[in-house]
ZAMARGU-4260 file (C-alpha; in steps of 0.2 Angstrom, whole numbers, plus 5000, padded with zeros to 4 digits):
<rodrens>
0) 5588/5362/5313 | 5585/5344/5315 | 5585/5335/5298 | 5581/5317/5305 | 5581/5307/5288
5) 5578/5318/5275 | 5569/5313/5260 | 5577/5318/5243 | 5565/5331/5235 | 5559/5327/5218
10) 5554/5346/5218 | 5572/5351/5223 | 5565/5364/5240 | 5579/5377/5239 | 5577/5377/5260
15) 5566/5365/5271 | 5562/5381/5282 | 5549/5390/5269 | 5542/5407/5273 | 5522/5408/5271
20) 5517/5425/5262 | 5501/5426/5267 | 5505/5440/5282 | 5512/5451/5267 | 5493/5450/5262
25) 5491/5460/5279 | 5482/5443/5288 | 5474/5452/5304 | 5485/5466/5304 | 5491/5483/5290
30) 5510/5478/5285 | 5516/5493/5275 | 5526/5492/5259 | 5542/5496/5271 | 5538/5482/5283
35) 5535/5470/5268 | 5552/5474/5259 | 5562/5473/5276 | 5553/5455/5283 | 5557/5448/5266
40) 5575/5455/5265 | 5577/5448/5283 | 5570/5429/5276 | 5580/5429/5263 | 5597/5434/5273
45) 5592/5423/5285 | 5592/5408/5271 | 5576/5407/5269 | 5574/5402/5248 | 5557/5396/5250
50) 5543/5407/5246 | 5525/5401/5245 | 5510/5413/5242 | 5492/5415/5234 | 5480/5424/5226
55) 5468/5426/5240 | 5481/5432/5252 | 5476/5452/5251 | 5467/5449/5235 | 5483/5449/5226
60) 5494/5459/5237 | 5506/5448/5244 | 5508/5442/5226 | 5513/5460/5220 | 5524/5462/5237
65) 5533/5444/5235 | 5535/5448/5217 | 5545/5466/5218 | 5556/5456/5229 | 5560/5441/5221
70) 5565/5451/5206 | 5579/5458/5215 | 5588/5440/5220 | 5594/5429/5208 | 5578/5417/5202
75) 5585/5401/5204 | 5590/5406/5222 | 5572/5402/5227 | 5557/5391/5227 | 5542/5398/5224
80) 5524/5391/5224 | 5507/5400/5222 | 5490/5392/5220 | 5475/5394/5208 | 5455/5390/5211
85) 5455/5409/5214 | 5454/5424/5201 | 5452/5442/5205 | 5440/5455/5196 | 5434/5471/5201
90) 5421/5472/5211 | 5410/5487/5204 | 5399/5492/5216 | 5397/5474/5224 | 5400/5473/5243
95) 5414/5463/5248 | 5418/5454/5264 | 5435/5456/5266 | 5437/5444/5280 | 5451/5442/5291
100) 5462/5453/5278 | 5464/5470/5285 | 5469/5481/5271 | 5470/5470/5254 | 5467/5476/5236
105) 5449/5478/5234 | 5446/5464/5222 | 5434/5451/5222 | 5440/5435/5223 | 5429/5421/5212
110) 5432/5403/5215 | 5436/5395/5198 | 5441/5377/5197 | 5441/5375/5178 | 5451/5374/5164
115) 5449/5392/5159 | 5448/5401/5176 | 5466/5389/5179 | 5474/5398/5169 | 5467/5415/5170
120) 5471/5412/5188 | 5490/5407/5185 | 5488/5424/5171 | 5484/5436/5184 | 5498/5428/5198
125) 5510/5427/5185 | 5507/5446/5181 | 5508/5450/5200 | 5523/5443/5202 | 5531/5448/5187
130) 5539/5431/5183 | 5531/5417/5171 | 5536/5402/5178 | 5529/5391/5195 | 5541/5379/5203
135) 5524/5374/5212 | 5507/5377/5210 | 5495/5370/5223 | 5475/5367/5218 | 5469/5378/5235
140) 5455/5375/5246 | 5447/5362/5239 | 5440/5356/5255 | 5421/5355/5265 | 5426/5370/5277
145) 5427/5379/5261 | 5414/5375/5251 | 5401/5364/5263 | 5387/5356/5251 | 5394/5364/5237
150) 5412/5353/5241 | 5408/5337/5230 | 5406/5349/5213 | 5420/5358/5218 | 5431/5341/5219
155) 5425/5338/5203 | 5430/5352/5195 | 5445/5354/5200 | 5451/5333/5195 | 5443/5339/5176
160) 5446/5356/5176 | 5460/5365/5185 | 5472/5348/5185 | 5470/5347/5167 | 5478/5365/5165
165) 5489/5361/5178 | 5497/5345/5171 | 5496/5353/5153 | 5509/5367/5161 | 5519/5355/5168
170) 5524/5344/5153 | 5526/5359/5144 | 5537/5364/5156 | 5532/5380/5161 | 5527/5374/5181
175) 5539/5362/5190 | 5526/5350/5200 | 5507/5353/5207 | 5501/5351/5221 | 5485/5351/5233
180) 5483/5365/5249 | 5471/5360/5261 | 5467/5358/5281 | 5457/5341/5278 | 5468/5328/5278
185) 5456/5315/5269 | 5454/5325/5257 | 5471/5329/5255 | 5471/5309/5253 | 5459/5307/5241
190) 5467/5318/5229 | 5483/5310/5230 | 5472/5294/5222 | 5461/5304/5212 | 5479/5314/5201
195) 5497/5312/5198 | 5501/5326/5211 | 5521/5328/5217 | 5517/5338/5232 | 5502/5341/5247
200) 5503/5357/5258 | 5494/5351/5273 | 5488/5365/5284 | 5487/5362/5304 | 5484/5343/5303
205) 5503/5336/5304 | 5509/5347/5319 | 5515/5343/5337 | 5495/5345/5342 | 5487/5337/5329
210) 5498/5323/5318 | 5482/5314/5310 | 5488/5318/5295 | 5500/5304/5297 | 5487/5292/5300
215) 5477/5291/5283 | 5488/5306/5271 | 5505/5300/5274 | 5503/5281/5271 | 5497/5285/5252
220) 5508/5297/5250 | 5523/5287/5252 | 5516/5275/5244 | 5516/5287/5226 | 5530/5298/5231
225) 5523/5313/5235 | 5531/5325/5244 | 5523/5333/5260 | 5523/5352/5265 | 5517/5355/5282
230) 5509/5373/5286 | 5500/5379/5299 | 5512/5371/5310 | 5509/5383/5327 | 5490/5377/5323
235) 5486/5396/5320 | 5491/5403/5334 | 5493/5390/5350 | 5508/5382/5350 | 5514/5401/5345
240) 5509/5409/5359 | 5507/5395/5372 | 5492/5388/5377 | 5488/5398/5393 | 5489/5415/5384
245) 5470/5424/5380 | 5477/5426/5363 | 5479/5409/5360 | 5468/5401/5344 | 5465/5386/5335
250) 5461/5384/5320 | 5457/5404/5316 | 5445/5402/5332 | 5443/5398/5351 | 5452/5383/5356
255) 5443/5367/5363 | 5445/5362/5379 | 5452/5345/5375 | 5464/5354/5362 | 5471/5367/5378
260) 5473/5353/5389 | 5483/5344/5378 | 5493/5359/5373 | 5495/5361/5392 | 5502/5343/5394
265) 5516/5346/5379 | 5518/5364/5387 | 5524/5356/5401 | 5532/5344/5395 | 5545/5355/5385
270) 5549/5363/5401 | 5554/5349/5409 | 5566/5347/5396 | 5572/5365/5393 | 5564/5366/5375
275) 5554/5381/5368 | 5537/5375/5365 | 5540/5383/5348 | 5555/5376/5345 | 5546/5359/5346
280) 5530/5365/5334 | 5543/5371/5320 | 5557/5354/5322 | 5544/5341/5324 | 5535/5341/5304
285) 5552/5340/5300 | 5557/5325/5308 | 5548/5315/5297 | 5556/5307/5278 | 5542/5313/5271
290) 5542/5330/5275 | 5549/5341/5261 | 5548/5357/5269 | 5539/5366/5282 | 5531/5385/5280
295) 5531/5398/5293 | 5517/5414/5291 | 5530/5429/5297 | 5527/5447/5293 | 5537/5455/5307
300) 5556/5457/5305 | 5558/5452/5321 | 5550/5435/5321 | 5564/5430/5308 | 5578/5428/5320
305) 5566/5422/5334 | 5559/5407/5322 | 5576/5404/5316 | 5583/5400/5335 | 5568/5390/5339
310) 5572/5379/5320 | 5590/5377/5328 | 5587/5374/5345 | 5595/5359/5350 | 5582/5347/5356
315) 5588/5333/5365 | 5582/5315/5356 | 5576/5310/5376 | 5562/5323/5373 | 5556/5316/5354
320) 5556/5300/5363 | 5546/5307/5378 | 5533/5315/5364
</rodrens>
């Protein structure tokens, strides 16, 4: 893997290369219990020691599946975030839109950005999981996508209410850092001004397709030394399976013209130079100091060894120049 000036983690990320648990939540597809314990197994053999979750991913199932594994590997072995602004309760009778999640715990999933629903949030993961303590917490989906009209309030909420909790747990001790997970990059950056964050997970908007996160997040982030997690980093799907496939999708939908034909143009470029199209989506986050680490969505055995040769394929520095 390329490690192009790397940046000395304040949060100590046990590997650069994290794994994203939100397929363990059966994300478009049923992963069985078997298929759960053996991707994670694989991950972890493969040096895989980051490990980053959720409440909503299956409504609490990739918590519970995340947590029976981790209790088998030493603890300290690993980095491990969750992220609250979620609880779960029972849904008695309610209908629930299960969304993209094809066979998840029928819970109900209540956004909850205050002090109280903080911690009853961080109660519930930490009961899932089986362990009490959080390397990272990330404050989830604050964002306009999310919430539309309702985002302003929710902002709010969470800079009074769910930070509070947050930054009570970490002086005592009992989380190592917070953080913020979002796919807006603004908004990322204004709540790096707003709190004393250490880390921001961007999703999809600092990624071989789309860097603009390093035109307005990054600057103010080097600037207070926070750390930045790059997710969504195939752009959910794309730069996975190439832009000329009929499967291809960006941003959980159809890809834009303008967005294929510029996936087209780095397509072709990375021919030209021998390089996986994938192999440049997973290196180039990394590249830069202020990248921490970068998370992969896997919930196939087999995509562990494929990501992993793609995170090493030697790139030549002609073809960073060339991007």
């Amino acid at each position: 893997m390329n490690r192009e000036n790397p940046r000395q983690s304040r949060i100590g990320f046990a590997s650069r290369l994290g794994f994203g648990a939100s397929g363990l939540g059966t994300l478009y597809r049923d992963v069985s219990e078997e298929e759960s314990a053996s991707v994670l197994a694989a991950a972890y053999a493969a040096g895989l020691r980051y490990f980053d979750t959720a409440p909503l991913y299956g409504h609490g199932l990739s918590e519970l599946r995340l947590g029976r594994f981790l209790r088998t590997v030493p603890r300290k072995s690993v980095t491990l975030s969750t992220k609250a602004g979620r609880y779960m309760v029972p849904p008695w009778g309610e209908e629930v839109d299960y969304g993209r999640w094809a066979s998840p715990l029928r819970l109900k999933p209540v956004f909850d950005y205050s002090y109280d629903g903080t911690m009853r949030s961080l109660e519930q993961s930490a009961n899932r999981l089986g362990l009490a303590d959080f390397d990272l917490v990330y404050i989830h989906d604050v964002d306009r996508f999310t919430h539309g009209e309702d985002y302003e309030r929710r902002f709010g909420e969470a800079v009074e209410g769910c930070y509070r909790a947050l930054d009570e747990l970490r002086r005592a001790g009992h989380i190592r850092a917070i953080g913020v997970g979002v796919n807006e990059s603004d908004v990322a950056t204004r709540f790096v001004k707003a709190i004393d964050l250490d880390a921001v997970m961007i999703a999809g908007r600092y990624t071989l397709l789309d860097p603009s996160a390093s035109f307005d997040l990054f600057p103010e982030a080097e600037r207070r030394g926070v750390e930045i997690v790059a997710a969504g980093i195939f752009n959910s799907g794309i730069l996975a399976k190439g832009p000329s496939s009929d499967q291809a999708t960006y941003d959980y939908g159809a890809p834009p013209t303008e967005i294929v034909d510029r996936a087209k143009k780095l397509d072709e470029l990375c021919a030209a130079y021998g390089v996986p199209l994938q192999a440049a989506a997973i290196q180039f986050p990394l590249r830069h100091p202020l990248v921490s680490a970068a998370v992969l969505g896997m919930s196939r055995t087999e995509r562990i060894a494929q990501n992993m040769e793609w995170a090493n394929w030697h790139i030549p520095a002609e073809f960073w120049d060339a991007i």
